[in-house]
Structures are given as C-alpha cells and as structure tokens.
RODREN-705617 format. One record per residue (C-alpha): residue number from 1; residue in one letter; x, y, z. Coordinates in Angstrom, 3 decimals. Example, Ala and Ser with C-alpha at 12.3 -4.5 7.8 and 13.67 -1.06 7.14 Angstrom:
2
    i  aa        xx        yy        zz
    1   A    12.300    -4.500     7.800
    2   S    13.670    -1.060     7.140
REM end
This chain:
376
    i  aa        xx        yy        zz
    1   X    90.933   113.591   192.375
    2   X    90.701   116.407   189.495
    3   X    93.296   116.648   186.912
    4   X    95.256   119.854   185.999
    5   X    95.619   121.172   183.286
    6   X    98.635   119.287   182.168
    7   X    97.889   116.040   183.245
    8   X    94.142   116.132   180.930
    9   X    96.360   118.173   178.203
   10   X    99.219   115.398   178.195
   11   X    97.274   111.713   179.034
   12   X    93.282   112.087   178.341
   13   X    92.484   115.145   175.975
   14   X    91.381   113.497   172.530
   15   X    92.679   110.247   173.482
   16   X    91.234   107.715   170.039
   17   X    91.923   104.398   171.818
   18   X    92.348   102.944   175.101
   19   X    93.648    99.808   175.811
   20   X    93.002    97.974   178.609
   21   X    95.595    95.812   180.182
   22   X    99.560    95.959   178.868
   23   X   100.297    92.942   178.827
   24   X   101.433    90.913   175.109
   25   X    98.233    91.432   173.547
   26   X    97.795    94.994   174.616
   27   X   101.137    95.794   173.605
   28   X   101.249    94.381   170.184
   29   X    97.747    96.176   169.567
   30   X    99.337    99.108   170.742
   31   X   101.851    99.204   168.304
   32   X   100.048    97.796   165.143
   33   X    97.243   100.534   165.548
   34   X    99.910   103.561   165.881
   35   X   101.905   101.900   163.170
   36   X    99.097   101.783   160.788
   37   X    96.920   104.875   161.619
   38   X    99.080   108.279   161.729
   39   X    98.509   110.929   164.985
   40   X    96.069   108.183   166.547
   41   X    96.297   108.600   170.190
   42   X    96.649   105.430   171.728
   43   X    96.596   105.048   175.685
   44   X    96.645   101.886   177.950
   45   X    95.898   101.484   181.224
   46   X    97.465    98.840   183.140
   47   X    96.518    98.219   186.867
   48   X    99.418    96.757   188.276
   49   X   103.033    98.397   188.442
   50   X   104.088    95.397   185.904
   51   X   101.746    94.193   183.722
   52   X   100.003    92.089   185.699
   53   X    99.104    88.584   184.494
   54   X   100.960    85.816   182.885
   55   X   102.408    88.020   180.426
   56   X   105.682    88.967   182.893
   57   X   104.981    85.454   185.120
   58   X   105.474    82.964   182.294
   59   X   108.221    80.625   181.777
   60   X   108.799    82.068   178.199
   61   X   107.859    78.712   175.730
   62   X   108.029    79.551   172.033
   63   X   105.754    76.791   171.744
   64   X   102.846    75.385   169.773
   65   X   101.581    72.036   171.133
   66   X   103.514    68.756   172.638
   67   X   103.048    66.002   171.095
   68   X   100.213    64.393   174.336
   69   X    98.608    67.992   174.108
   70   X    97.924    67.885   170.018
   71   X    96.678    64.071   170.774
   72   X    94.426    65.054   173.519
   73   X    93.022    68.419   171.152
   74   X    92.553    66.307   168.610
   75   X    90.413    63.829   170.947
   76   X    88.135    66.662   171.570
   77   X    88.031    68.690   168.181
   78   X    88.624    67.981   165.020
   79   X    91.729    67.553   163.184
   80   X    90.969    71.132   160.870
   81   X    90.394    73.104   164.340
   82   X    93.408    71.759   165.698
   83   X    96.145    72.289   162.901
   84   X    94.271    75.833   162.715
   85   X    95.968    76.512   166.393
   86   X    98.838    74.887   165.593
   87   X    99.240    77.042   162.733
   88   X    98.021    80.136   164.428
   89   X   100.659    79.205   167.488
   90   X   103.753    78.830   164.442
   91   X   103.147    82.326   162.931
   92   X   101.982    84.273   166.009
   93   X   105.513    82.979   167.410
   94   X   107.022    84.249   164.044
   95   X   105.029    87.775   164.212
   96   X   106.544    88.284   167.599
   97   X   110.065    87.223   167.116
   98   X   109.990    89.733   163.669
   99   X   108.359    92.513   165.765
  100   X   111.145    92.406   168.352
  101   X   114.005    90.327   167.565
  102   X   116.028    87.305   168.536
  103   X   118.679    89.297   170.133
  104   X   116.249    91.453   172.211
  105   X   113.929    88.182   172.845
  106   X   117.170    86.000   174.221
  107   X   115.691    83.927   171.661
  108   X   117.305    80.119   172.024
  109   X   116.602    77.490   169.269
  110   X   117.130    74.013   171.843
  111   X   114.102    72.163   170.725
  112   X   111.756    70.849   173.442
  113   X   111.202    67.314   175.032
  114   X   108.536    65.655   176.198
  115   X   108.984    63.259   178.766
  116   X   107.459    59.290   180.062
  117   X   107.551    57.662   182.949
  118   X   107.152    53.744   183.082
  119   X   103.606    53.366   183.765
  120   X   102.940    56.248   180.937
  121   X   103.646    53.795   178.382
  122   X   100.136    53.772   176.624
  123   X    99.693    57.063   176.006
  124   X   104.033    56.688   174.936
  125   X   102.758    54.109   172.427
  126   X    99.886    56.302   171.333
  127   X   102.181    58.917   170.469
  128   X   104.584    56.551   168.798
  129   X   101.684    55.022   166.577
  130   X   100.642    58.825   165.541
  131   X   103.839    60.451   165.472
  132   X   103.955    60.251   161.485
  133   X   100.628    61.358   160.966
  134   X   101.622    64.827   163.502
  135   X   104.806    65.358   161.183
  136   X   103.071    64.916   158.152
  137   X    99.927    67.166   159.336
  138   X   102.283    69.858   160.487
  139   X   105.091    69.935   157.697
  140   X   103.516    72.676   155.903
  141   X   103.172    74.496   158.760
  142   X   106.773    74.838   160.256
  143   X   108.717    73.425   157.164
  144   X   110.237    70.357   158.974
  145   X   109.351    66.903   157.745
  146   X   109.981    65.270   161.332
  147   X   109.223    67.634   164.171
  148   X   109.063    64.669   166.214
  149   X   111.118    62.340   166.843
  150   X   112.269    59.430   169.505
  151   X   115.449    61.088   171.389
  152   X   115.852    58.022   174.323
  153   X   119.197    58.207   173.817
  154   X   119.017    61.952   176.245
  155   X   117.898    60.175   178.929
  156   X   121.505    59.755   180.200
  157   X   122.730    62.705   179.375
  158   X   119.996    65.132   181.008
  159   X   120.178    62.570   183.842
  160   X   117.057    61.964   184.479
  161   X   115.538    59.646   186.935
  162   X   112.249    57.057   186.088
  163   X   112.103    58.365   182.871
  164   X   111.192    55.505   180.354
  165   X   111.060    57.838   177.224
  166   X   111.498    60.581   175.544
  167   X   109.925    62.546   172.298
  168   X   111.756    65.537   170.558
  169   X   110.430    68.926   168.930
  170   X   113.058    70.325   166.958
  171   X   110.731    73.054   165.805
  172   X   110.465    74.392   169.788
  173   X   112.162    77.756   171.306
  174   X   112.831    79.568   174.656
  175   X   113.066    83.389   175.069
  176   X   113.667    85.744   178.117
  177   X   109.608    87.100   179.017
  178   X   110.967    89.682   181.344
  179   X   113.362    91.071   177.585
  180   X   109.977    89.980   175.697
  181   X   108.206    92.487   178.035
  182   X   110.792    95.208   178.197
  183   X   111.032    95.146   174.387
  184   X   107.355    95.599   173.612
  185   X   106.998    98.144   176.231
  186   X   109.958   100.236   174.570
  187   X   108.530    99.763   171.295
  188   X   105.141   101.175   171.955
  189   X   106.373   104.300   174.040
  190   X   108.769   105.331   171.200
  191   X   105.736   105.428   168.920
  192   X   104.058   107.612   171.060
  193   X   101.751   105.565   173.163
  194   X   100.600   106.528   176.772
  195   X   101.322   103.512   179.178
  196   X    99.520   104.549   182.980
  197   X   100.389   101.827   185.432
  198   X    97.877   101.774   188.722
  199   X    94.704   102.568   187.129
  200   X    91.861    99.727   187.182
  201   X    88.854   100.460   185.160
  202   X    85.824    99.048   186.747
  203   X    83.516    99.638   183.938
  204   X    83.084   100.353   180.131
  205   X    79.868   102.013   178.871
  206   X    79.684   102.810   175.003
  207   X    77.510   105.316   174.275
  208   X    76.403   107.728   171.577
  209   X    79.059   110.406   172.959
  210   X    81.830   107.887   172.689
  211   X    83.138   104.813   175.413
  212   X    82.949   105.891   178.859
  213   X    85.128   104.559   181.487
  214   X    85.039   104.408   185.188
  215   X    88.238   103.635   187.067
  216   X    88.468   102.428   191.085
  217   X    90.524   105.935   191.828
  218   X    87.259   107.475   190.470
  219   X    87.957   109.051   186.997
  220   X    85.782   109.063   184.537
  221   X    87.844   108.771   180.885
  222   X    86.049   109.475   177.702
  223   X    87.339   107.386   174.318
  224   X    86.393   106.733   170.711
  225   X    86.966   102.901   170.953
  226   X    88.442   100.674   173.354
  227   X    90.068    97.277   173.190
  228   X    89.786    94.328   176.212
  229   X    93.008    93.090   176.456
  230   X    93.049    91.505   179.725
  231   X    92.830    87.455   179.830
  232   X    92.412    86.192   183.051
  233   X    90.800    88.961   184.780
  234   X    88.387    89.614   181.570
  235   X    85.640    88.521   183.853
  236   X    85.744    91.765   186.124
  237   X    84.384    93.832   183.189
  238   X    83.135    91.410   180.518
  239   X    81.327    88.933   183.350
  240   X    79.603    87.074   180.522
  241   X    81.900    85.826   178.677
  242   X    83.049    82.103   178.791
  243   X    86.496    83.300   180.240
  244   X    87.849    81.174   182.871
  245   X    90.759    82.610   185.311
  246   X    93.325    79.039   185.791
  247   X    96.133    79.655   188.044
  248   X    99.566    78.394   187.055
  249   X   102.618    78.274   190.044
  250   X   106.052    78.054   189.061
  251   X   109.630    77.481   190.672
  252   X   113.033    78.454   189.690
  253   X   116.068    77.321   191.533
  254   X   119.189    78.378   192.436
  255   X   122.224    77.897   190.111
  256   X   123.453    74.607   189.607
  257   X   126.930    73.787   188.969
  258   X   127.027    71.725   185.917
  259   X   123.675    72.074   184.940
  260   X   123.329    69.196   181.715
  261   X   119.563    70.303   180.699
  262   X   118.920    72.746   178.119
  263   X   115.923    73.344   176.030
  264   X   112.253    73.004   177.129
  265   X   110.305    69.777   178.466
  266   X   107.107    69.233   178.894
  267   X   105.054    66.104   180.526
  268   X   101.437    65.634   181.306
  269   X    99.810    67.124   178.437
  270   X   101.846    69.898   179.053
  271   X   100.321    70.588   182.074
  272   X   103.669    70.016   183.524
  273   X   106.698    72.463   181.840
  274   X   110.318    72.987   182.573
  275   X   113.575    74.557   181.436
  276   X   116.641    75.972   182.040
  277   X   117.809    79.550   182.345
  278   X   121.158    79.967   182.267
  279   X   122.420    77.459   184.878
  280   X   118.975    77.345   186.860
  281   X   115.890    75.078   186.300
  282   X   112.488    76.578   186.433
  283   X   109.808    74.073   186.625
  284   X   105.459    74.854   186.902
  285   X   102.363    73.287   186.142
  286   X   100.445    71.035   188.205
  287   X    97.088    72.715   188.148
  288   X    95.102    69.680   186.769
  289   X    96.034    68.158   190.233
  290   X    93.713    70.338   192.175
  291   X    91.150    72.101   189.656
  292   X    88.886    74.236   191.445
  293   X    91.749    75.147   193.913
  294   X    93.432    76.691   191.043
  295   X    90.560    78.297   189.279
  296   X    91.028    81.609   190.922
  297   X    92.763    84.776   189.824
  298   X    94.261    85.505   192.757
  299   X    98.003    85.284   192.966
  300   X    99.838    83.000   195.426
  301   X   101.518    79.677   195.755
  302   X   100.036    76.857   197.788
  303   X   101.539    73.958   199.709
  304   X    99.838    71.084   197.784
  305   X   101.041    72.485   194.098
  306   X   104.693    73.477   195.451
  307   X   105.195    69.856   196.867
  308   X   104.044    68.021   193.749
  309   X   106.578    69.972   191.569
  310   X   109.243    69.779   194.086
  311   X   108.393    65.511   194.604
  312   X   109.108    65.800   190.184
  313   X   112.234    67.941   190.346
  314   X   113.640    65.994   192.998
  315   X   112.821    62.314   192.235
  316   X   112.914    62.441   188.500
  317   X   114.364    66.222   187.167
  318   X   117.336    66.216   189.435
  319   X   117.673    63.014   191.229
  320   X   121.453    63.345   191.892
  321   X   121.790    67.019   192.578
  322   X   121.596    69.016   195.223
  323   X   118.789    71.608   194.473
  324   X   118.034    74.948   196.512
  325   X   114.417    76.348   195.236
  326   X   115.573    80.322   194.802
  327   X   111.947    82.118   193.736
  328   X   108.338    80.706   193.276
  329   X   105.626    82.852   192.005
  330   X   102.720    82.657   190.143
  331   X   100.542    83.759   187.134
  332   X    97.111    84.018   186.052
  333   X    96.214    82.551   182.808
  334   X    92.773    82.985   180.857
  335   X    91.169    79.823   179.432
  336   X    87.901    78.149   178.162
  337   X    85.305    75.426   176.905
  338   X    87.631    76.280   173.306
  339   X    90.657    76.287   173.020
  340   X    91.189    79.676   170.883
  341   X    90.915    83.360   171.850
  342   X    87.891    85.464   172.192
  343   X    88.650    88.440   169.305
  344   X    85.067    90.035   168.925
  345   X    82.849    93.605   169.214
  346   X    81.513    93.615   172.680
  347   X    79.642    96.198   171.189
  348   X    80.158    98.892   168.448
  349   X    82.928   100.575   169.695
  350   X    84.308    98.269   172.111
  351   X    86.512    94.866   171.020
  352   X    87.814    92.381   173.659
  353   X    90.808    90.103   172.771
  354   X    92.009    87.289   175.581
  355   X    91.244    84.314   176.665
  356   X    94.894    82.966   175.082
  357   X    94.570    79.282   177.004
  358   X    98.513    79.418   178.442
  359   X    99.526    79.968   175.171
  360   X   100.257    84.043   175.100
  361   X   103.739    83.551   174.074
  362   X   103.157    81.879   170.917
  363   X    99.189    83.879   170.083
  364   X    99.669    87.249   172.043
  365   X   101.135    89.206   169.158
  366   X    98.109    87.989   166.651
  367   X    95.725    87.938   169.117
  368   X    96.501    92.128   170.062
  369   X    96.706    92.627   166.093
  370   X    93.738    90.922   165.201
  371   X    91.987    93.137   167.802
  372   X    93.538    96.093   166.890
  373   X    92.332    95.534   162.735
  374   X    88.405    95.176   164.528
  375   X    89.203    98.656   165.728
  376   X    89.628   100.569   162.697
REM end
C-alpha cells in the first residue's frame, strides 16, 4: 500500500526516532527523549491494538523482591548484584509513580505478604534466620529499618486456609496497569509523539543512509535511530539475544461480598502472586509448574496452569467462600540466564531495552529512560 501525501507528511516524513513496541518501556522512552530534545520527532509502532505484552496483562505489583525471591537471587548471585536490583526495582517504582502520579496510578500503599504452608517450614525458617540481615541490607534503600516482619497474627483475619505463616513488606504497593497504561499513553501524545497501533516491523537494517525498517503490511520506514522496546517478543527481530519469552496466566474473580484481603501476596518465590481489586481477587503464577509448556509467547490459558491456581484459591485463598472465576487471560513476559535488562547498541544507531524478568512495573520507566539517554 502507498501512502498519500498526508499520511508520509503527518506520520513518516523526517521522523528522528522510532520506537518499537508501546508498552512501559517504550512509553517512558518516548517521553524522556521528547522531554529532553526539542522538535525531535518521535514515533512508535506498536503491533497490537493495546500494547501487547505484559505491560496491559499484569497484575500491577509495585514491587521489588519477596523475601524467598531475594533469598533464592542471592543463592545464585552475589549479594552486590542483588541489592543493585533491589535498588534499581525501589527507584524505577519511584520514577514511575513521579512521572504519572498516585492519583492517576490508583496507587494503594497495603504492604505485601508472603505466605507458608506447613511443610514450607524450612525455607519459613530460612527466611526467619535472614530476615535481619534483608532489613539491614535494604534500609538505605527504601528508608525503613524493618521491611520485614512476622505478621501471623493475619492469618485469621484474611482467612486463610493451611497457611502456617506469614512475612510482611511494608515497603510494597498496588496500582491500576490498565490507569498506568492510559496515563503514559496520554502523556506521550500530548508531547507530540506518533503512537501507530497494527504495524509489526519484521526487520531493522542500519545503514549509512539511516535505520531501515520493514513492516509485515510491507512499508519500508526510514529513521535516524531506533530503540527495541519489546521484551518478550525481542526474539522476532533481535534472534540472538539471550531473551527468553515465559508465559504468565492469571485469574480474576467475580466480586465477593465481604472481601477481608487487601494488599499483595506472594508465595513460591513469587512465582505465585495475588491481590485484590476492589472487592475481587486476582490470582497468577504457576509457570515453574510446567516450564517448557510456558516458554512460549503465544497468548492463551491452559487447563493444567488454570487448575493449579484455582486448587490454591479454593483450598487455601478462599476456603470458606463461594468464588465465581469472572476473566482469565494471559501475558508474555521477557526473561533470562540474568536477572537484569538488556540496555545496549545493537549497533550504532540502533539500542534495544527489554528483557525486564516480570518485573516491568517496578524497572519499565528506567529501563525506557536508560535506553532513551543511549540514543542521544
């Protein structure tokens, strides 16, 4: 298809950057490039109608590690690398909230759980042995002496069933991702960036004439510099890198009358997450159950993943309640051998940022900036 005249005056003539995938990263690179550099031309492409991802499919954690997930990093890398995330996870959440706002983020200050059943109770005691070592390690990082802390006393109260203990992160949030979303896109049209949904580029060429890009509907798009901004589905253009698509499928439920959990929980290493919004509980994870089946990029829910969440809502979440499941979906995270995002030059004009590891929320705003800065 050939563009008229208005379309290549309007969208593609002297376009400086394009930005593939609009998403959290691509968004917040949007705007710190056109909020830094005056009458740049920014344009993203998106190829969904919503960004298309985790970015809109997330169940919107403002968090930076439980306490089983900073035990098992730290089993695996060392304690510097690990209190680098952690860090990285505190002020990227900070970045985002500041670039958007609490009231247009839903932002809710609960705290988060993490929960133990009965036979979890060495990896419970681990915790419990190290628990003053994680507060002291992350103090200076969030400004709280004793993120953690034993809360068995909400057992009763959430009414839980087979749950043996419970650890507290005062420090933890919840926001609305669809408001998140929403927010970011409004920001980045009002400073004048061009947002196409339905184009997929299919390759990226940098050349001495500028970046060339090809797109499925066949277009050919000429740029000065382009940024890789799209996680889980990096691998389409960018096949070598050590990007890993990991499928995550979630649940939400009807409302429930009385609903007596609030805040965020997580359990398995945080492989396992839930929360409430509003007066419904939506509950995901599970993917370390069946590995391979979820490394995959392609969307969709599957019987084995949807019963083991349902089996944990029902025999331990909501044991007394009478629970309708309203919505599942799922979303397409980008992860690898390290846990920390790929922000480099694919080559001189070209920068890819992703891989975020399931933690966009909290690193999506620094990861987009950070890849924006290699741009200029």
């Amino acid at each position: 298809m050939q563009w008229s005249h208005w379309e290549w005056d309007s969208y593609f003539r002297d376009t400086d950057v394009v930005i593939i995938g609009s998403g959290i990263v691509g968004l917040s690179a949007a705007i710190f490039l056109t909020s830094n550099v005056s009458k740049l031309r920014v344009t993203i492409f998106e190829r969904g109608i919503l960004p298309s991802g985790a970015s809109t499919r997330n169940a919107g954690f403002t968090c930076f590690g439980s306490i089983t997930e900073l035990l098992d990093d730290l089993g695996q890398s060392s304690e510097n690398a690990v209190l680098q995330l952690v860090e990285k996870r505190w002020h990227g959440l900070q970045r985002l909230r500041a670039l958007a706002g609490d009231t247009a983020l839903d932002y809710q200050m609960h705290g988060a759980y993490e929960m133990f059943k009965p036979d979890e109770q060495t990896a419970f005691g681990e915790c419990m042995e190290r628990i003053d070592f994680l507060n002291k390690k992350i103090a200076p990082i969030t400004g709280e002496k004793q993120t953690f802390s034993l809360a068995d006393e909400q057992i009763e109260k959430f009414g839980f069933g087979g749950i043996e203990h419970l650890i507290y992160n005062r420090s933890e949030g919840q926001l609305n991702t669809g408001q998140m979303m929403t927010t970011l896109l409004r920001i980045a049209r009002e400073k004048g960036v061009n947002i196409l949904n339905g184009v997929t580029v299919k390759s990226v060429n940098d050349s001495a004439n500028g970046v060339i890009l090809q797109t499925e509907n066949g277009w050919e798009i000429k740029t000065k510099k382009v940024l890789v901004a799209t996680n889980g589905f990096t691998r389409h253009l960018l096949p070598d890198l050590q990007i890993t698509p990991a499928r995550n499928q979630v649940l939400i439920t009807q409302s429930i009358d009385n609903l007596s959990i609030k805040g965020c929980f997580h359990y398995d290493k945080g492989y396992v997450y839930f929360r409430n919004v509003g007066n419904r509980l939506l509950l995901g994870g599970g993917r370390n159950h069946h590995p391979k089946q979820e490394t995959t990029d392609q969307f969709g829910t599957t019987e084995n993943i949807q019963q083991y969440l349902e089996k944990l809502l029902r025999e331990h979440i909501l044991p007394n309640k009478k629970v309708e499941i309203e919505r599942r979906w799922s979303g397409i995270l980008g992860i690898g051998e390290r846990k920390s995002p790929i922000i480099e030059h694919i080559s001189e004009n070209v920068v890819v940022a992703a891989r975020l590891g399931g933690m966009g929320i909290a690193i999506g705003t620094l990861t987009g900036e950070e890849g924006a800065q290699l741009l200029l």
